[in-house]
LUMLUM-252148 format. One record per residue (C-alpha): x negated, y, z; residue number from 1. Coordinates in nm, 2 decimals. Layout:
// LUMLUM-252148
rec X=X | Y=Y | Z=Z | seq=NUM
...
***
This chain:
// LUMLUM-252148
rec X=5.03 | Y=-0.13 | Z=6.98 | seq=1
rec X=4.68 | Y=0.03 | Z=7.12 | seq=2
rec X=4.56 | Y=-0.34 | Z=7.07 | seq=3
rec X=4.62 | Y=-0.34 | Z=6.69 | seq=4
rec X=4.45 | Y=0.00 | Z=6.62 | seq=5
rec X=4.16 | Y=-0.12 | Z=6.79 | seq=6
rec X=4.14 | Y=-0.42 | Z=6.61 | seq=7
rec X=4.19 | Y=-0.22 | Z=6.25 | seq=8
rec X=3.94 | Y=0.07 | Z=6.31 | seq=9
rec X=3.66 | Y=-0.20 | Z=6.31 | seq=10
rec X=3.78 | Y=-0.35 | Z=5.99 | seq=11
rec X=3.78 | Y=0.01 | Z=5.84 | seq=12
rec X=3.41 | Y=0.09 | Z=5.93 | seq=13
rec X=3.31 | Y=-0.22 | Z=5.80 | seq=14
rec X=3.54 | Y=-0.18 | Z=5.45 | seq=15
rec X=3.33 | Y=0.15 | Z=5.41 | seq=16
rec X=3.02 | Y=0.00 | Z=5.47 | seq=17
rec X=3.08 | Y=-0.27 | Z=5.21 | seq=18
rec X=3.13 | Y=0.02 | Z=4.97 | seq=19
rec X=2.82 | Y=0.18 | Z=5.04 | seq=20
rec X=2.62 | Y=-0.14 | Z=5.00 | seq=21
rec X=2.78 | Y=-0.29 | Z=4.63 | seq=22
rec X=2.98 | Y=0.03 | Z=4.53 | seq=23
rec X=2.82 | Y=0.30 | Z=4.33 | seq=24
rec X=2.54 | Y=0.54 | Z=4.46 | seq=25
rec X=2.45 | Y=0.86 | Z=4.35 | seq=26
rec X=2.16 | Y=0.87 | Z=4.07 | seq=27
rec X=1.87 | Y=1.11 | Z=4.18 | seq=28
rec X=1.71 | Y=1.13 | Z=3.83 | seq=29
rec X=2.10 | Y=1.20 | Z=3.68 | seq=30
rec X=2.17 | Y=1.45 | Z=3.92 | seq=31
rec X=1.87 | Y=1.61 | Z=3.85 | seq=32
rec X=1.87 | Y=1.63 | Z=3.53 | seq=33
rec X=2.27 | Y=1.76 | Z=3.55 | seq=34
rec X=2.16 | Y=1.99 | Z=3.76 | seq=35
rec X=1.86 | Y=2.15 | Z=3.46 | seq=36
rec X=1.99 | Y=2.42 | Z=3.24 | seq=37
rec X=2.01 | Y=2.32 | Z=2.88 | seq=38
rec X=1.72 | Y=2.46 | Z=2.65 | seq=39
rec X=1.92 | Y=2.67 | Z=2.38 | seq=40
rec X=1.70 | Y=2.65 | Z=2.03 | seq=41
rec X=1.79 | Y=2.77 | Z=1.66 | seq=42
rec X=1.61 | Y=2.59 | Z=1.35 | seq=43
rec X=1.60 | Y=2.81 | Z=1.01 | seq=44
rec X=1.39 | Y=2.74 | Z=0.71 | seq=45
rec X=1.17 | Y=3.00 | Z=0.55 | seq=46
rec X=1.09 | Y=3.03 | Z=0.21 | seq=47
rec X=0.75 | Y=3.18 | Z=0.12 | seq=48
rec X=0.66 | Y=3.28 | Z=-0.28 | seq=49
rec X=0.32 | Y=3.45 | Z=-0.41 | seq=50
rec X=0.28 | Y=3.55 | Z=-0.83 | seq=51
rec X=-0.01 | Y=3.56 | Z=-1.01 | seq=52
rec X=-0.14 | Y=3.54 | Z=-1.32 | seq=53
rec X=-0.33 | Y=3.18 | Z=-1.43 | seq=54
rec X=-0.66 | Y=3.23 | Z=-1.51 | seq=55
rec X=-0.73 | Y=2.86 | Z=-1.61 | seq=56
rec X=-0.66 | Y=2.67 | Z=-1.90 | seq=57
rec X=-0.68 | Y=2.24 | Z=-1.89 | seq=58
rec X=-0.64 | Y=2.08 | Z=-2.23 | seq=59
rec X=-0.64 | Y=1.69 | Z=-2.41 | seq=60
rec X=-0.87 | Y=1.67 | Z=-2.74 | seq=61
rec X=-0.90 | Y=1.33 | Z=-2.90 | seq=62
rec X=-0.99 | Y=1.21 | Z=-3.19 | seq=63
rec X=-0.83 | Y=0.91 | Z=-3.43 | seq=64
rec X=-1.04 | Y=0.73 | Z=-3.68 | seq=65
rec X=-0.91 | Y=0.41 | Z=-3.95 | seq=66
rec X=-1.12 | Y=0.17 | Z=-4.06 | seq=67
rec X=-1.04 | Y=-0.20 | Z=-4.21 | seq=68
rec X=-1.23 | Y=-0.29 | Z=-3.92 | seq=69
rec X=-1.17 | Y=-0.27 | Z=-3.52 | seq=70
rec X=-1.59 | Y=-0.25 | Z=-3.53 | seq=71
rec X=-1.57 | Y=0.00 | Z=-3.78 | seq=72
rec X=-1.32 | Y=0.24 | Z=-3.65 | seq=73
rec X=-1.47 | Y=0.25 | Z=-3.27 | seq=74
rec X=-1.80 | Y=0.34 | Z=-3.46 | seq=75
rec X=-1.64 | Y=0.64 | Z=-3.69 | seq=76
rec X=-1.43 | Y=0.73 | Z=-3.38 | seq=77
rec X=-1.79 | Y=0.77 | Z=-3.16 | seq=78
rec X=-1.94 | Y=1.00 | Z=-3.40 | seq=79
rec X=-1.67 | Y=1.20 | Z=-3.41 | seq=80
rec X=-1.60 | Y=1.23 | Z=-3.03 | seq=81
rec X=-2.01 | Y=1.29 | Z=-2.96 | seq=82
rec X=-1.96 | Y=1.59 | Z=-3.23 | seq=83
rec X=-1.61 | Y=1.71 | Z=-3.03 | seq=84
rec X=-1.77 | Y=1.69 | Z=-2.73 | seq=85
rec X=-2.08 | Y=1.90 | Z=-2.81 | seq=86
rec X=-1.88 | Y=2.19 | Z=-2.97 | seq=87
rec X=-1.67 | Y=2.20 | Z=-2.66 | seq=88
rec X=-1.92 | Y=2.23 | Z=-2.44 | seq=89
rec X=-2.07 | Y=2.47 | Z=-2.75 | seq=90
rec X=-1.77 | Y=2.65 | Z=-2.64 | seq=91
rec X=-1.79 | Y=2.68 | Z=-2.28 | seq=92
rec X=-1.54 | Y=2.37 | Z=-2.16 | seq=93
rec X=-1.61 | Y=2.26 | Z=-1.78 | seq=94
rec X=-1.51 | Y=1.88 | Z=-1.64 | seq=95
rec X=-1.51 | Y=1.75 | Z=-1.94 | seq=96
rec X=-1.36 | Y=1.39 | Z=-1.90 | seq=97
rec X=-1.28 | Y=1.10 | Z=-2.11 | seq=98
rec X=-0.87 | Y=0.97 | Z=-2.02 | seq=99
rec X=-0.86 | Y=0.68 | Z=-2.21 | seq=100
rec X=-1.02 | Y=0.48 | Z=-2.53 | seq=101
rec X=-0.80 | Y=0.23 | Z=-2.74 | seq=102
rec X=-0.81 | Y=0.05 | Z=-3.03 | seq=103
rec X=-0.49 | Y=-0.15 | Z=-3.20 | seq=104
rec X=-0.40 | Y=-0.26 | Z=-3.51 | seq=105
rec X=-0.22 | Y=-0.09 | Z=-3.84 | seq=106
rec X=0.01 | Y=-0.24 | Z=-3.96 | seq=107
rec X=0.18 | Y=-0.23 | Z=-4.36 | seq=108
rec X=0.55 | Y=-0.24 | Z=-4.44 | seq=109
rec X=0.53 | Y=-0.64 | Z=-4.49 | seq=110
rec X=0.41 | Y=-0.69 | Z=-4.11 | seq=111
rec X=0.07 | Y=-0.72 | Z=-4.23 | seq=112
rec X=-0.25 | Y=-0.60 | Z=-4.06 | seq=113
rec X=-0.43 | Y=-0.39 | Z=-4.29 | seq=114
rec X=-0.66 | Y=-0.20 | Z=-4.10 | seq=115
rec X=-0.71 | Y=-0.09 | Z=-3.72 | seq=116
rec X=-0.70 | Y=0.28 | Z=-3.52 | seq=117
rec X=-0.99 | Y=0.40 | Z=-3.28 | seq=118
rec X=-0.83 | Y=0.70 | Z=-3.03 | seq=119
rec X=-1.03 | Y=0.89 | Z=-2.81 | seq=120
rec X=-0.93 | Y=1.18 | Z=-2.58 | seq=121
rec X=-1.07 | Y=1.39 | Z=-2.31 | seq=122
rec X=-0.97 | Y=1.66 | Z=-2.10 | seq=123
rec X=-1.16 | Y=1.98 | Z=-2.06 | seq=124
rec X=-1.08 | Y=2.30 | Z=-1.85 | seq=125
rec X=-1.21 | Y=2.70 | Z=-1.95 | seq=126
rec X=-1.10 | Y=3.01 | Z=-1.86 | seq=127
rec X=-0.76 | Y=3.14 | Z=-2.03 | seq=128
rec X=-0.89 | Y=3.42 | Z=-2.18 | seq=129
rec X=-1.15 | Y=3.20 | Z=-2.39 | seq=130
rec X=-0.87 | Y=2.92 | Z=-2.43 | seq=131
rec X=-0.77 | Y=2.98 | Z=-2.82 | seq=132
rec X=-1.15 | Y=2.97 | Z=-2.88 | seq=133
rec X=-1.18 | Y=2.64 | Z=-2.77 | seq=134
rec X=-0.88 | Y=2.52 | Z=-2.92 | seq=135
rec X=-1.01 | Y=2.66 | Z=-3.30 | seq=136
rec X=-1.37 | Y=2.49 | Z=-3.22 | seq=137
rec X=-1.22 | Y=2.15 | Z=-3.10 | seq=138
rec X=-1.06 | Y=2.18 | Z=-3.48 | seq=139
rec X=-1.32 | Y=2.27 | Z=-3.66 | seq=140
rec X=-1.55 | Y=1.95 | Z=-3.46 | seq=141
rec X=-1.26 | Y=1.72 | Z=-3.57 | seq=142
rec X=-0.99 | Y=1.68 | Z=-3.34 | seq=143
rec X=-0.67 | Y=1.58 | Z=-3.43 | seq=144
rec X=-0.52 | Y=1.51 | Z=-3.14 | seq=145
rec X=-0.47 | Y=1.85 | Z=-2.93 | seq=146
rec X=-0.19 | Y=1.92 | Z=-2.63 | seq=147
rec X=-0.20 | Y=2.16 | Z=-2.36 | seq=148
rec X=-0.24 | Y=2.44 | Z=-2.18 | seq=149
rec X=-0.20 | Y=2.34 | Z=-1.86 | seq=150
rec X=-0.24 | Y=2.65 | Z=-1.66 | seq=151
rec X=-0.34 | Y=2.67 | Z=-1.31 | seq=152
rec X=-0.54 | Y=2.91 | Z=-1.11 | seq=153
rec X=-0.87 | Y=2.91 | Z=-0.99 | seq=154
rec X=-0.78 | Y=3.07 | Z=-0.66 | seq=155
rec X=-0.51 | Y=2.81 | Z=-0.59 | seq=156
rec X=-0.54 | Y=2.74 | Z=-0.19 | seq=157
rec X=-0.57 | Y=3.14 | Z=-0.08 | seq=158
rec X=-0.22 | Y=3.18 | Z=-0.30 | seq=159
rec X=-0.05 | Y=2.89 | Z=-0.10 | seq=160
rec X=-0.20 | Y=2.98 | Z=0.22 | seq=161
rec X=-0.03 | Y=3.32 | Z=0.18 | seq=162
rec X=0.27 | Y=3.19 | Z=0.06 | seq=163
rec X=0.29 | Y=2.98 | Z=0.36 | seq=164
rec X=0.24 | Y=3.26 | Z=0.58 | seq=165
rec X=0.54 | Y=3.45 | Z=0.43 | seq=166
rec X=0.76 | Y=3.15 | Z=0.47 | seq=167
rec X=0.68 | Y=3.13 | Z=0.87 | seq=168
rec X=0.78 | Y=3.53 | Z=0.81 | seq=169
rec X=1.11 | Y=3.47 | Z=0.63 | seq=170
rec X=1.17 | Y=3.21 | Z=0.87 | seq=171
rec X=1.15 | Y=3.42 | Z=1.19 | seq=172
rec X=1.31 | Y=3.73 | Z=1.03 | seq=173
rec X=1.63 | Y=3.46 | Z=0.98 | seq=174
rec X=1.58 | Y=3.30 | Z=1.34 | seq=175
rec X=1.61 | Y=3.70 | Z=1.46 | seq=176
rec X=1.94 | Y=3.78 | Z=1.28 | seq=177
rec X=2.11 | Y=3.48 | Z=1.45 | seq=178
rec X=1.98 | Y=3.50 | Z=1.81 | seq=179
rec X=2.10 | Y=3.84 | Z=1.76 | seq=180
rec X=2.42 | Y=3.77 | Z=1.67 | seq=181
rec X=2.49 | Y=3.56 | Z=1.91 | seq=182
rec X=2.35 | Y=3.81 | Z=2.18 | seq=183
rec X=2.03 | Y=3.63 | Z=2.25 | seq=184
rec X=1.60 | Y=3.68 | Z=2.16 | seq=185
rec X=1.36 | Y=3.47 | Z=2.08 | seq=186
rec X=1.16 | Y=3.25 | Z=2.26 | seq=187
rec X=0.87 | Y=3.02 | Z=2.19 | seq=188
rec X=0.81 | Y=2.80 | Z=1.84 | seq=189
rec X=0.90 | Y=2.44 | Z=1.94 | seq=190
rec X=0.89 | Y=2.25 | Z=1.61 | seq=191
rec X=0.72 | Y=2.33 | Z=1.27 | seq=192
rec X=0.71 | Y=2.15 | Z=0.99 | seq=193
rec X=0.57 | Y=2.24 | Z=0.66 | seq=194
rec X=0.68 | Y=2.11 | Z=0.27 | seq=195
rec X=0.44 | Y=2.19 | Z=0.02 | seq=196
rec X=0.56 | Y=2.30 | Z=-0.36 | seq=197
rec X=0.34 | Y=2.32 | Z=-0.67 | seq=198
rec X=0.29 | Y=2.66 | Z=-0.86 | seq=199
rec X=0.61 | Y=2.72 | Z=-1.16 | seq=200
rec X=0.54 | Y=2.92 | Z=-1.43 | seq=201
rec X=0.74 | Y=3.25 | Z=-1.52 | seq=202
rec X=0.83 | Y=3.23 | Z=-1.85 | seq=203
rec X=0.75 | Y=3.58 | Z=-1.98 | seq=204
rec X=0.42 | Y=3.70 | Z=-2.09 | seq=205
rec X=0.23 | Y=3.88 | Z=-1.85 | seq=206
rec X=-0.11 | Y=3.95 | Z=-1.99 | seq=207
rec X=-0.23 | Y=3.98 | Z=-2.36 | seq=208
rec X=-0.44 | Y=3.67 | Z=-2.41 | seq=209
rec X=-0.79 | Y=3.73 | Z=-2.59 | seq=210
rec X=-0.82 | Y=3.79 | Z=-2.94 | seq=211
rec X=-0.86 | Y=3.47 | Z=-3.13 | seq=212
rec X=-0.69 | Y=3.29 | Z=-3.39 | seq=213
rec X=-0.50 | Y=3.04 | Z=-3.15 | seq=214
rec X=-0.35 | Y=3.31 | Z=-2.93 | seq=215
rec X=-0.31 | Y=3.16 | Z=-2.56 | seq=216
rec X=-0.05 | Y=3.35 | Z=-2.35 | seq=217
rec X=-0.10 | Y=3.29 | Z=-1.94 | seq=218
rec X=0.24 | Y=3.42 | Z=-1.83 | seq=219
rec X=0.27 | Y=3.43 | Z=-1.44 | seq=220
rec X=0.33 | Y=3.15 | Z=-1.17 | seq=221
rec X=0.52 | Y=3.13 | Z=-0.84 | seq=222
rec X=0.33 | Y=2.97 | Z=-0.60 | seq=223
rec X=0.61 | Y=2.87 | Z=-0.36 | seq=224
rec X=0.59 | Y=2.70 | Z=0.05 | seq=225
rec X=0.87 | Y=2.58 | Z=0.24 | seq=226
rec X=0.86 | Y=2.57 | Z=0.65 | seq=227
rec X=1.14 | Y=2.42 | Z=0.91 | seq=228
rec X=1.08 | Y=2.61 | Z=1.24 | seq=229
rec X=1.28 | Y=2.57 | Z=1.58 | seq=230
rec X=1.28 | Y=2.84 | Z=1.83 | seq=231
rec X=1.37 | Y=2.85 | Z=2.21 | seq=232
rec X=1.68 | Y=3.08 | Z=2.25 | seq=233
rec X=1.69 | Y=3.34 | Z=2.58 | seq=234
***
């Protein structure tokens, strides 16, 4: 009987071996990382809006001539678009710039080509307040092809930057309320990322436009930022 348990106890030690060799081992990298506390973060998004009042006005004057000829209506339609031009810049239009030049046939009710159409256009910015002027002398030089406002203002970037820096605001004052709901504080910003907007008018009338016979109303703008942040919980 003593022989037997002899014989078996070597067999043991060397079944445990075997395990140690091919069986699993523990991981040092997994064990260490097990071992870590977990980083607790929150992510809010912040909303950030400035108003203002526009104080620039971008419009599209053109001119169309007809003439039996395509020779003879791009030469009325260049007279008339070197007298629009001069009265705008009569009027005080900045970046003045031609958007396109085309020429295409008129046709009758039979199908027939009985003439062709010269179009010019060109955009011009100016102040708001001097915006219905411009728009009366672009008539009076000829134009009969007239859109805008678009209305913008000239102190764009400082609106957005502010904005964004209320958004970043809005976004922590969020962040706050939940760590302190949940009986935690702030740590350190771990992620940011920023979505830029474009400026939306108000649709109300904020200013009384110059005295002119084209009245030009600017209204007020949002200028709007969007930010993601993350922050460390402690």
């Amino acid at each position: 009987m003593k022989t037997r348990l002899l014989i078996a106890l070597p067999a043991l030690l060397a079944v445990v071996a075997l395990a140690g060799v091919f069986g699993p081992s523990p991981d040092p990298a997994r064990a260490q990382q097990s071992a870590d506390p977990s980083t607790d973060s929150v992510t809010v998004n912040g909303v950030g809006t400035v108003k203002s009042v526009p104080d620039e006005a971008n419009f599209s004057f053109g001119v169309e001539t007809r003439a039996r000829t395509a020779q003879a209506a791009i030469a009325a339609n260049a007279v008339q678009m070197e007298k629009l031009i001069a009265a705008l810049r009569q009027a005080g239009a900045r970046d003045i710039a031609t958007q396109w030049v085309s020429v295409y046939p008129v046709t009758n009710d039979q199908g027939t080509v009985d003439g062709y159409s010269a179009s010019n256009s060109v955009s011009a910015t100016i102040g708001v307040a001097r915006a219905g002027a411009l728009i009366d002398a672009a008539a009076d030089a000829g134009a009969n092809q007239i859109s805008g406002p678009g209305l913008s203002s000239s102190d764009a970037e400082r609106l957005y930057r502010n904005a964004l820096a209320a958004a970043v605001a809005d976004a922590r004052a969020s962040a706050e309320v939940l760590a302190k709901a949940a009986g935690r504080s702030l740590g350190e910003i771990t992620t940011m990322v920023e979505s830029g907007a474009t400026p939306t008018p108000l649709y109300r009338a904020a200013a009384d436009a110059a005295v002119s016979s084209t009245p030009v109303e600017p209204g007020q703008q949002e200028t709007t930022a969007t930010v993601s942040i993350t922050f460390d919980l402690r």
